[in-house]
C-alpha positions in Angstrom: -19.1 -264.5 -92.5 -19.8 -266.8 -89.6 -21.0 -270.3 -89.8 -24.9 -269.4 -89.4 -24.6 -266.8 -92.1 -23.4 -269.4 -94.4 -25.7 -271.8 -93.8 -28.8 -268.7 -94.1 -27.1 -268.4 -97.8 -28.8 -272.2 -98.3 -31.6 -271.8 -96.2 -32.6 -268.7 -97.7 -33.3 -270.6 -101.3 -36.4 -272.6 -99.4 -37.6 -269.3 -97.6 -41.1 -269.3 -99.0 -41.5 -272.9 -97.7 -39.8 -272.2 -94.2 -42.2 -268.7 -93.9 -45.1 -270.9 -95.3 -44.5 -273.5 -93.0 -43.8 -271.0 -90.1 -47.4 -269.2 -91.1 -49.2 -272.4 -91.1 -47.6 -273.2 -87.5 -49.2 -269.8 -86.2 -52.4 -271.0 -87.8 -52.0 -274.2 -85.9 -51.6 -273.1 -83.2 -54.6 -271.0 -82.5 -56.2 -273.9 -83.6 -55.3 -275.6 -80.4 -56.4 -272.9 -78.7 -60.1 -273.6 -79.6 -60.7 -277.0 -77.9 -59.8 -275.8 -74.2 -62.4 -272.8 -74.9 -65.3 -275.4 -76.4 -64.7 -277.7 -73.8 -65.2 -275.2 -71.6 -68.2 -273.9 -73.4 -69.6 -277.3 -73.2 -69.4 -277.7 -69.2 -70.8 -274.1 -69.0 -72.8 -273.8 -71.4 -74.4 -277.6 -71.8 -73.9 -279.4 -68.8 -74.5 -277.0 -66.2 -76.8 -274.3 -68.2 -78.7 -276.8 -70.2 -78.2 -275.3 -73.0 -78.7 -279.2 -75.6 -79.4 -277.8 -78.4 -75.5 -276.0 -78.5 -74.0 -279.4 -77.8 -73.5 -281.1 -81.6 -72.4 -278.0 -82.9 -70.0 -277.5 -80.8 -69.2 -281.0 -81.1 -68.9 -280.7 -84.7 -67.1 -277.4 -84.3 -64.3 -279.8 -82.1 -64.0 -282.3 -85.0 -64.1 -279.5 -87.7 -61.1 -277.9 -86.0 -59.2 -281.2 -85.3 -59.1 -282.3 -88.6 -58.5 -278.8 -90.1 -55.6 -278.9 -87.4 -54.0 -282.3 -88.6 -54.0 -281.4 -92.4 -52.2 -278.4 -91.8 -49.7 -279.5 -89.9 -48.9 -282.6 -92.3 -48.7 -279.6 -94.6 -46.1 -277.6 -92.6 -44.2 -280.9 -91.4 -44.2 -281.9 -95.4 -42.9 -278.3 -96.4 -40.0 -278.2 -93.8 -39.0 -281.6 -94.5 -38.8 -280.8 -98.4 -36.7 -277.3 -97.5 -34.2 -279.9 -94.9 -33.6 -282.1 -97.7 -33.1 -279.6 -100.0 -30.5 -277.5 -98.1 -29.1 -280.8 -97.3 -28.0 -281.6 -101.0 -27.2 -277.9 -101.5 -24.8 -278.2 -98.3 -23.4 -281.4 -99.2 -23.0 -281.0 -103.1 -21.1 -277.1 -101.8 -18.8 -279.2 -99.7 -18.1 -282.2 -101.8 -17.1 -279.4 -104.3 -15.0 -277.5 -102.3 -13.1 -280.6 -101.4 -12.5 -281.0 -105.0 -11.0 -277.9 -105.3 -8.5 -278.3 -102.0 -4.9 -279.0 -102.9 -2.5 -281.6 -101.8 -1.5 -279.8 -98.4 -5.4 -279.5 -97.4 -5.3 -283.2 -97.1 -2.2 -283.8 -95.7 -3.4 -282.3 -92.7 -7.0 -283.9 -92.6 -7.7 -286.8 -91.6 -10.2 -288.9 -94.4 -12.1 -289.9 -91.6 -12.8 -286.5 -90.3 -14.1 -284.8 -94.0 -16.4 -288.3 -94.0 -17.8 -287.1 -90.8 -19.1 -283.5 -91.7 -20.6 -285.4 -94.8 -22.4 -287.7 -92.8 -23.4 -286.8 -88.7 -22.8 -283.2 -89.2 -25.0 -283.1 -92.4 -27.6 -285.2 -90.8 -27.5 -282.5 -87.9 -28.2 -279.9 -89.9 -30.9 -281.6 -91.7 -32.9 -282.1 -88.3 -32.5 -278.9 -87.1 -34.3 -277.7 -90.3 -36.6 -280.4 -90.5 -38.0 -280.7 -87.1 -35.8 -277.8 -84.5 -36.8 -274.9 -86.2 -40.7 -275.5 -86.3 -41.0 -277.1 -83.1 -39.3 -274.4 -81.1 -41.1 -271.4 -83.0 -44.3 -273.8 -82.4 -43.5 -274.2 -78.4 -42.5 -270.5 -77.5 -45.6 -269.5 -79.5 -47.9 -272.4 -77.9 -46.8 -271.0 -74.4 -46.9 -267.5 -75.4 -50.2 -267.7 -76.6 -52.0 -270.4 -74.0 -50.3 -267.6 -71.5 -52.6 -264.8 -72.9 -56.0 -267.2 -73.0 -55.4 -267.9 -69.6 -55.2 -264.3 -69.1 -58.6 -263.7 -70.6 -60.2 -266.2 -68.5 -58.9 -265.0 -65.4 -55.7 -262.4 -64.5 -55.0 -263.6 -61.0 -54.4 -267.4 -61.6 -52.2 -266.4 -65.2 -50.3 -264.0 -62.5 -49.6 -267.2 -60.3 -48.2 -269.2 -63.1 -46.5 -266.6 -64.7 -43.8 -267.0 -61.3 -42.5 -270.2 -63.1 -40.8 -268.3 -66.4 -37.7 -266.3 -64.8 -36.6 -270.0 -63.0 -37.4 -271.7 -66.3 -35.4 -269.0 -68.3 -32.7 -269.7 -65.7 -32.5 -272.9 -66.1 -32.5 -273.4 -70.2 -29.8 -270.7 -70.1 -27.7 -272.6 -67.7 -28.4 -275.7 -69.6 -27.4 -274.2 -73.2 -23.8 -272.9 -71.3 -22.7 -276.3 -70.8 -24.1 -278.4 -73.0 -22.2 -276.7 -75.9 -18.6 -278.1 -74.7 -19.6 -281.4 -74.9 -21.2 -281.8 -77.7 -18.2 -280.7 -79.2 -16.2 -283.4 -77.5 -18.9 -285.7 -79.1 -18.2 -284.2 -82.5 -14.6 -284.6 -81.9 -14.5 -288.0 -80.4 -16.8 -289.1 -83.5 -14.6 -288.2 -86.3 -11.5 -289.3 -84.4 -13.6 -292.9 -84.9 -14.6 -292.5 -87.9 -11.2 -291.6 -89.1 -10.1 -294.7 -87.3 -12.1 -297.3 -88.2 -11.9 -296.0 -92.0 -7.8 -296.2 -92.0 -7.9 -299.9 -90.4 -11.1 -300.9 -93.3 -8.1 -299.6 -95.7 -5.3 -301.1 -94.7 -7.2 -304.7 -93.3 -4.3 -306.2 -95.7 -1.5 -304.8 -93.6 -3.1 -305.4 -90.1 -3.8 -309.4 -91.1 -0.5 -309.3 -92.8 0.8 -308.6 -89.4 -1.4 -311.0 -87.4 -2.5 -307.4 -85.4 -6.2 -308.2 -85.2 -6.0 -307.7 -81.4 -3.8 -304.6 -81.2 -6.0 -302.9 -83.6 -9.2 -304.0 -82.1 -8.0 -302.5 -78.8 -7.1 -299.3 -79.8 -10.5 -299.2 -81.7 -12.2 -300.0 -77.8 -10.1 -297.2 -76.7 -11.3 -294.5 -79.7 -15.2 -296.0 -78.8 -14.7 -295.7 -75.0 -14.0 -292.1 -75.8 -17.2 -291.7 -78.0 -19.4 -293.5 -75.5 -17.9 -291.5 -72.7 -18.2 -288.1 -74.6 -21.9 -288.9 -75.2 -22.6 -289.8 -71.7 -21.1 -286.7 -70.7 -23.3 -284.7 -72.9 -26.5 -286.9 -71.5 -25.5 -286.3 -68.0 -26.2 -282.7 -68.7 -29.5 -283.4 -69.9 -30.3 -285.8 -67.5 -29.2 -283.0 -64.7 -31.4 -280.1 -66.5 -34.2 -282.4 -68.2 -35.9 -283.2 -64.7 -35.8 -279.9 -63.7 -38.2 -278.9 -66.2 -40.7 -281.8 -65.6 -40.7 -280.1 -61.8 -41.5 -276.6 -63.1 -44.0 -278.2 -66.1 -45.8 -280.2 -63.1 -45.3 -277.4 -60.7 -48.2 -275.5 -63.1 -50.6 -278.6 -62.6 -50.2 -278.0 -58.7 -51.0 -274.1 -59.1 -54.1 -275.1 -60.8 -55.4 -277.4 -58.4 -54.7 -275.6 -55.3 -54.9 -271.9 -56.9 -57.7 -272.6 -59.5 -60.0 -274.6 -57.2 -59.9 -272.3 -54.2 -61.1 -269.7 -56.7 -63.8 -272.2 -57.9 -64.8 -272.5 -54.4 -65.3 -269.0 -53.6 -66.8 -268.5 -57.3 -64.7 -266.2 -58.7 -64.4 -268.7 -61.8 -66.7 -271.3 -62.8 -66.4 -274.8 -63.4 -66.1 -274.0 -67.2 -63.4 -271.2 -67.1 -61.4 -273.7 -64.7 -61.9 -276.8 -67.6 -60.7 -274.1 -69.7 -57.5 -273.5 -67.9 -56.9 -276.6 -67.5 -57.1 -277.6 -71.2 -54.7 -274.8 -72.0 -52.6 -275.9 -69.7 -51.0 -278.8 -71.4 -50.0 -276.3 -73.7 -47.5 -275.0 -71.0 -46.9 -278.2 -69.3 -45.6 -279.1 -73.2 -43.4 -276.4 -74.2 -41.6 -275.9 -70.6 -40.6 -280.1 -71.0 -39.4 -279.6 -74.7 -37.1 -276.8 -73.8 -34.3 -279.1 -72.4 -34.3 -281.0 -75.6 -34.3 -278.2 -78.2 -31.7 -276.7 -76.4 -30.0 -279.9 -76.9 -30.6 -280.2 -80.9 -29.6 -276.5 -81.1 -26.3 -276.8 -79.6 -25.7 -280.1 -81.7 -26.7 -278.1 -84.5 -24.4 -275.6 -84.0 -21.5 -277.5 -82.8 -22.2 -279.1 -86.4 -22.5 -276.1 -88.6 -19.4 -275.0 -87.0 -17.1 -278.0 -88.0 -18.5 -278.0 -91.2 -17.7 -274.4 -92.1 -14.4 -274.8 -90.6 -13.5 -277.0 -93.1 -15.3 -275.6 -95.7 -13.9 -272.0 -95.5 -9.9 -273.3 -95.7 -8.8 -271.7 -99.1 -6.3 -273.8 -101.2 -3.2 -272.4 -101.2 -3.3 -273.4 -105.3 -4.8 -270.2 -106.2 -5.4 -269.4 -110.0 -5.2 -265.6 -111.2 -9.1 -264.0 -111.7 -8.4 -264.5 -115.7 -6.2 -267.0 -116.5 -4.3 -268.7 -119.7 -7.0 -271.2 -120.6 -5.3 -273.3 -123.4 -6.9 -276.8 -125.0 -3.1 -278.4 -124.7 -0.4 -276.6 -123.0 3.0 -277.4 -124.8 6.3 -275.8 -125.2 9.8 -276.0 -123.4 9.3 -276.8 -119.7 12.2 -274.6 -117.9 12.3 -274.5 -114.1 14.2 -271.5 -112.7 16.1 -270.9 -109.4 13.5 -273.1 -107.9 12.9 -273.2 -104.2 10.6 -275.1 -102.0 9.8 -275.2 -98.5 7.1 -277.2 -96.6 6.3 -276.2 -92.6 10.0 -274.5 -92.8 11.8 -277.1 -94.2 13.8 -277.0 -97.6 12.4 -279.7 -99.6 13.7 -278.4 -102.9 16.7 -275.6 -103.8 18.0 -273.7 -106.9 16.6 -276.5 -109.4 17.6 -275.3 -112.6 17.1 -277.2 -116.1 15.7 -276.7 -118.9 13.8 -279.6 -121.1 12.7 -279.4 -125.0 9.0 -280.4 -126.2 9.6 -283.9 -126.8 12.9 -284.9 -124.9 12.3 -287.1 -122.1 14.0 -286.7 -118.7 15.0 -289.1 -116.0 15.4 -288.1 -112.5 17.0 -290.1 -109.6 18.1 -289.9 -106.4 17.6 -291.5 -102.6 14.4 -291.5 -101.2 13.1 -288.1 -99.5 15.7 -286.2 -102.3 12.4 -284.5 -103.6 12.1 -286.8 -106.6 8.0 -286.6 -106.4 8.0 -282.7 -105.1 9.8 -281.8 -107.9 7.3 -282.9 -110.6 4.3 -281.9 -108.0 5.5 -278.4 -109.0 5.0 -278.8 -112.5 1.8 -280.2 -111.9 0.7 -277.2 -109.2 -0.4 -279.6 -106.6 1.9 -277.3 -104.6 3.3 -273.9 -105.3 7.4 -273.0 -105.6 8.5 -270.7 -102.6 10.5 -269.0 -104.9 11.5 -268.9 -108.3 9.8 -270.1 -111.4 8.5 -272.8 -113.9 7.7 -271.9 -116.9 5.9 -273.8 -119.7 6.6 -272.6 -123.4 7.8 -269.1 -121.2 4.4 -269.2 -119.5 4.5 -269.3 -116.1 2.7 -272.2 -114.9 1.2 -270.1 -112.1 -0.8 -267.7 -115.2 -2.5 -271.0 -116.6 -5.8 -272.3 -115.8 -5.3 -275.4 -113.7 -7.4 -277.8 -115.6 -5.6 -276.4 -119.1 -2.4 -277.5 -117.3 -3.5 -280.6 -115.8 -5.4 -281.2 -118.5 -2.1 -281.6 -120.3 -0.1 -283.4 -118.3 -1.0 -287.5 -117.8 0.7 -288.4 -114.3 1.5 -292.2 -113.2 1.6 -291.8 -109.7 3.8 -293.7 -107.4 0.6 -294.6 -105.0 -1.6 -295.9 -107.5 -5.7 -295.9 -107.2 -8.1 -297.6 -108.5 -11.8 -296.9 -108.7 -14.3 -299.4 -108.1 -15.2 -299.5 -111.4 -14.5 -301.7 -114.6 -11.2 -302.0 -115.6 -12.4 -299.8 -118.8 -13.8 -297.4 -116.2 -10.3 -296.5 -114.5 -8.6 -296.8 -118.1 -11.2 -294.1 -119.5 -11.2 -291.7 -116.1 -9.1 -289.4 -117.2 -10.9 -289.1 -121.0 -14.4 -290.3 -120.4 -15.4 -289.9 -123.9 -12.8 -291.8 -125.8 -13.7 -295.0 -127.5 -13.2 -298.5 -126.2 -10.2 -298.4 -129.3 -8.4 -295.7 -127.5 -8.7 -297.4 -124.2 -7.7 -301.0 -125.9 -4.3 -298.9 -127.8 -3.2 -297.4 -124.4 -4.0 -300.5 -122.7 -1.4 -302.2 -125.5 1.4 -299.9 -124.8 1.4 -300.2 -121.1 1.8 -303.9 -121.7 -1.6 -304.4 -119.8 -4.0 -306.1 -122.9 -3.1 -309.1 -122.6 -3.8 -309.8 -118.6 -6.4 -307.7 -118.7 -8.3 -310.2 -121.4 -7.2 -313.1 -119.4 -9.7 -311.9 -116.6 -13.1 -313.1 -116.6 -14.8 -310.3 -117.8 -11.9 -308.5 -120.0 -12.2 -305.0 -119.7 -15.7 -305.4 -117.6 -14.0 -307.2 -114.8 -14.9 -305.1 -112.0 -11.5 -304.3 -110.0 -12.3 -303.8 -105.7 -11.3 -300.7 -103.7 -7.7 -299.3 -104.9 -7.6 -301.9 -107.1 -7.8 -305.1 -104.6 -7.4 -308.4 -106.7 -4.7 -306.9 -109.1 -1.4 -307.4 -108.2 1.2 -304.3 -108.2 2.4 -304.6 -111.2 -0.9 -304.7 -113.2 -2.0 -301.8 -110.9 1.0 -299.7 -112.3 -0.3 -300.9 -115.6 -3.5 -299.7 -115.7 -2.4 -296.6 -113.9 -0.3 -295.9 -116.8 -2.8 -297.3 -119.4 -5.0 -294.4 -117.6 -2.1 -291.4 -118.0 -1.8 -292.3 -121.5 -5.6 -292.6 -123.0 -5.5 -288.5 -122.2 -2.8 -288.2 -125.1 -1.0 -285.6 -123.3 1.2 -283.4 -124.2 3.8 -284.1 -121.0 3.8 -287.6 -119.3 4.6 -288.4 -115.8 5.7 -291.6 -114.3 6.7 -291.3 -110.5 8.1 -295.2 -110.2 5.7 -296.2 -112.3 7.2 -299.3 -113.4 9.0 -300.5 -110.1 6.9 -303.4 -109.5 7.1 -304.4 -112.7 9.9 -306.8 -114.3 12.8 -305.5 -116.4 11.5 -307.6 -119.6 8.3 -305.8 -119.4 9.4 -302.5 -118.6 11.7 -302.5 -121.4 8.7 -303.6 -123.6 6.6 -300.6 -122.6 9.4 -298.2 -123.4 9.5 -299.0 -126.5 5.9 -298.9 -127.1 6.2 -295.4 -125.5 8.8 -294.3 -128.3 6.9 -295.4 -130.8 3.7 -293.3 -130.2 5.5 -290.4 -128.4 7.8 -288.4 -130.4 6.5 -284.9 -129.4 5.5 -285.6 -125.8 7.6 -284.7 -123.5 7.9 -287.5 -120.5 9.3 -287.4 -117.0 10.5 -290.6 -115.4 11.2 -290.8 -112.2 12.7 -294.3 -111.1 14.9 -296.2 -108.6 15.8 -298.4 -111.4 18.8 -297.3 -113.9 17.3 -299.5 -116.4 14.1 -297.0 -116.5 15.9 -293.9 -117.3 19.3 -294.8 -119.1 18.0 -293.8 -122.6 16.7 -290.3 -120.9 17.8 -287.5 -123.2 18.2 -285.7 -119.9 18.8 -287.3 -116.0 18.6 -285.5 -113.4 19.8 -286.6 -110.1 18.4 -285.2 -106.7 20.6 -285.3 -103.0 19.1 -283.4 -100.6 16.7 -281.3 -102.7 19.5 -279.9 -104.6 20.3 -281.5 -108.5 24.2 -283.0 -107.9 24.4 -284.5 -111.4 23.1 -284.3 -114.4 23.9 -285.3 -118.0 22.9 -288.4 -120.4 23.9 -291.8 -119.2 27.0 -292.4 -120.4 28.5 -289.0 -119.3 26.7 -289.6 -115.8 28.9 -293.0 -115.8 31.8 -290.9 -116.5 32.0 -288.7 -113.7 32.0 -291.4 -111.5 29.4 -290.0 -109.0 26.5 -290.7 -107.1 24.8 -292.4 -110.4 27.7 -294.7 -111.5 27.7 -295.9 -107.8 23.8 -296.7 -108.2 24.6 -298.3 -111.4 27.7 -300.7 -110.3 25.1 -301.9 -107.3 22.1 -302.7 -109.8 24.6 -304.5 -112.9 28.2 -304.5 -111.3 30.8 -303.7 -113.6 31.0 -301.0 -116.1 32.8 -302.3 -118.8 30.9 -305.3 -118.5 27.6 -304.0 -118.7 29.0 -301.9 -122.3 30.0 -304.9 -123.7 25.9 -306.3 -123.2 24.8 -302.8 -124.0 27.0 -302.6 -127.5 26.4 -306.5 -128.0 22.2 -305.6 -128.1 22.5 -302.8 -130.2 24.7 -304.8 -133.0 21.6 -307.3 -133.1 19.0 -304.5 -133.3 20.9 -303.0 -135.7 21.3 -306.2 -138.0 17.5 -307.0 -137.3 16.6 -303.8 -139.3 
């Protein structure tokens, strides 16, 4: 399918208004052919025949025709405007929901800014060429097709004589439409390239002030707008080159009038009314031959539009599900990954993972950054697919289940927490939008966030900024985990959820985490020892490959990678047993 089929797909949902409109265009326009032809009557006829009594009919024929003329065309404008707005939505809403559908790798290569622009100045060039492009060229050809063959009837030889002026002006808009196209794409590009710009430094305005780069960054945005200015100047100069031309040719008819037309009035083979006549119709090609340039121009930036759009739009996600999958309210069962591999763009990320985790059990997985801590659990999620291998859930493969059954059953903290601008409730409830304020107030308790969140000066009402500005990290991981947890799933996530958090907090919501979930399986994934040393399983990750693994005190006794980690974060072993069996003896006389 190429990009103007696709958008015909839309279009053709509003065809009765587009033919409607496109009939009442035609009607129009012989319309305007009826004032040349009573003026002409009137010199003719009235003035020079005497013929009075013909004069307020026609008159009121003129008026009849003008006013018939301006309702239907607030008709036809009102019908292609409603079918512009309407493919617009249709286009948009098709787009937005595609986006939604595109997985992880879609947009890690695409720039935020650039999927903003085909929402916006794509979109809005598509929406004019429906609304005004397509009427008003049908309406020009058929204006100068059609005051062509009057002029015809009134006289052969002086339509003849203006009829030299098409092959140059055919020439010309084909010439113009060759090199216009290149830089409108250059304007397209040059656009989004800003608008990706200017929406990364908006984003991260903390990190530029933070780095006093106010300047630096205000230069480079001159540099992305010197592109865009120059990119549109270029495309003007191509106009600018073409669009006089046209006025020559358009005016170039007026001079074959005078000269040819009056010589002929002269030696009367027209009269003064035929030549009125002519002359009335010949707006109607003065008009059409100076509109060319700029339709040609709307048509290119149509296309050029249509085209980036579909572009994006026609990537498939690499996430694909199977034509009937394993739908399932709550998928549960023993998670097993199998002779995983991974690769991204040729490199191993991930190699022969193999372990096996019981409904329930929770795991802890560690390891230096870039070990493929995160990709790991992105497998289990689907946000990307194994190379090779499998992971099976319950001895499903995850692959055979529908993805929103699966992600429907897994609440994940991420490690790059967002936050909606919304209330505080809002971001809690995002995940389960129908849950009661009670369920969003009990996971808000055992992610340790309740109490600072009713410290704030509307409670759960208090509307939170963009990604959560005005919350510091720590009640960002909060809620973030508040927001996991309100979906009651049936495996849990947390990718370093709790590393901005303190030890006496995170130790508090661990606890809160055992008490409400003995059959959920959990997957922590931490820098801190203290976040995973009462995992039933840990797991720890060098170079995409599992090195250790085993509970923590058999971790400590091999000696390895993870007792290293652990001397640096509490220094001595034997030291840190004596706390450990010291804190147990006083839980233990407590109950």
């Amino acid at each position: 399918m190429t990009p103007f089929q696709w958008f015909l797909s839309y279009l053709k949902k509003y065809r009765w208004y587009m033919i409607t409109g496109l009939v009442l265009v035609v009607v129009t326009t012989v319309l305007a052919l009826v004032s040349p032809y009573i003026s002409g009557r009137i010199v003719d006829d009235v003035i020079q025949g005497g013929a009075y009594d013909l004069l307020l009919n026609l008159i009121l024929a003129l008026v009849a025709v003008t006013v018939l003329r301006s309702a239907l065309r607030f008709t036809f404008l009102m019908l292609f405007e409603t079918s512009s707005q309407g493919v617009l939505y249709s286009l948009r809403e098709a787009v937005f929901k595609k986006f939604m559908k595109e997985d992880f790798d879609f947009y890690n290569r695409n720039r935020t800014g650039d999927l903003m622009s085909r929402q916006t100045g794509d979109m809005d060039a598509v929406r004019h060429f429906v609304s005004h492009v397509i009427y008003f060229s049908f309406e020009n050809v058929l204006t100068f097709v059609m005051a062509l063959v009057m002029i015809f009837t009134v006289n052969v030889k002086l339509a003849v004589c203006m009829l030299i002026v098409l092959p140059f002006t055919a020439l010309i808009t084909y010439c113009q439409s060759k090199e216009i196209k290149p830089t409108f794409e250059k304007v397209r590009r040059c656009f989004s390239s800003l608008n990706a710009f200017a929406q990364e430094n908006i984003s991260g305005n903390r990190v530029v002030k933070a780095f006093a780069k106010e300047d630096f960054e205000t230069q480079k945005f001159d540099k992305e707008n010197d592109a865009y200015r120059d990119a549109q100047i270029e495309s003007s100069n191509v106009w600018r080159k073409y669009i006089p031309i046209f006025e020559i040719f358009s005016n170039l008819l007026t001079v074959v009038l005078m000269v040819v037309g009056g010589l002929m009035v002269i030696q009367k083979e027209m009269t003064m009314g035929q030549f009125v006549t002519v002359n009335g119709y010949l707006w109607m090609l003065n008009n059409p031959l100076r509109q060319f340039g700029w339709i040609i121009n709307d048509a290119q930036r149509f296309f050029t539009s249509i085209e980036k759009i579909f572009s994006t739009y026609s990537v498939e996600p690499e996430i694909r599900e199977l034509e009937v999958p394993l739908a399932s309210e709550r998928v549960t069962g023993t998670i097993k990954f199998e002779n995983v591999y991974y690769y991204s763009y040729n490199d191993v990320i991930l190699r022969d993972i193999n372990f096996e985790v019981k409904p329930g059990q929770t795991v802890g997985i560690i390891g230096a950054t870039g070990s493929g801590k995160s990709t790991l659990i992105n497998l289990l999620c689907r946000f990307y697919d194994v190379t090779d291998g499998r992971i099976t859930i319950g001895r499903v493969n995850v692959k055979n289940f529908d993805l929103h059954s699966l992600r429907g059953s897994i609440g994940i903290a991420m490690q790059d927490v967002f936050l909606f601008s919304d209330t505080i409730e809002g971001n809690i409830a995002y995940g389960n939008p129908e849950c009661s304020f009670e369920e969003v107030e009990k996971a808000a308790k055992i992610a340790n966030a309740d109490d600072f969140i009713r410290k704030m000066p509307e409670g759960y009402d208090t509307i939170v900024g963009e990604r959560g500005v005005g919350l510091s990290g720590g009640q960002r991981q909060r809620i973030s985990l508040a927001r996991a947890l309100v979906k009651d799933p049936s495996i849990l996530i947390l990718d370093d959820t709790t590393s901005a958090i303190d030890m006496e907090t995170e130790s508090a919501i661990q606890s809160e985490l055992k008490a409400v979930g003995k059959d959920r399986t959990v997957f922590i994934i931490a820098h801190r020892i203290s976040s995973i040393m009462d995992a039933d399983l840990i797991l720890v990750l060098s170079n995409g490959r599992i090195v250790e693994r085993g509970t923590h005190e058999s971790l400590l006794a091999q000696r390895g990678y993870y007792y290293t980690v652990f001397n640096h974060q509490y220094g001595e072993f034997d030291e840190f047993r004596a706390r450990r069996m010291e804190e147990r003896g006083n839980r233990n006389g407590q109950k």
